[in-house]
Phi, psi and omega in degrees: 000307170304337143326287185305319177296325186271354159279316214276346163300335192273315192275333191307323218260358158291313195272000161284339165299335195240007157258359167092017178293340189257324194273332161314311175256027178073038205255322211343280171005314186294296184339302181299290191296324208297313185306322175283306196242037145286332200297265164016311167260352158282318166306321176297327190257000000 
């Protein structure tokens, strides 16, 4: 469940991204957190 939740916060906070909505409110920053905390399961697998 925390899975499905934690995808469905990535793609949202991707596609504000590449439509510009996070750089419009000073967001860039989620872009950064989203990326910490994905690295922790790729080192892991």
């Amino acid at each position: 469940m925390l899975f499905i939740l934690y995808y469905i916060a990535a793609i949202v906070i991707l596609v504000m991204h590449f439509t510009g909505m996070l750089a419009r409110y000073n967001l860039e920053w989620l872009v950064l957190v989203l990326a910490v905390t994905v690295f922790p399961a790729v080192i892991y697998l």
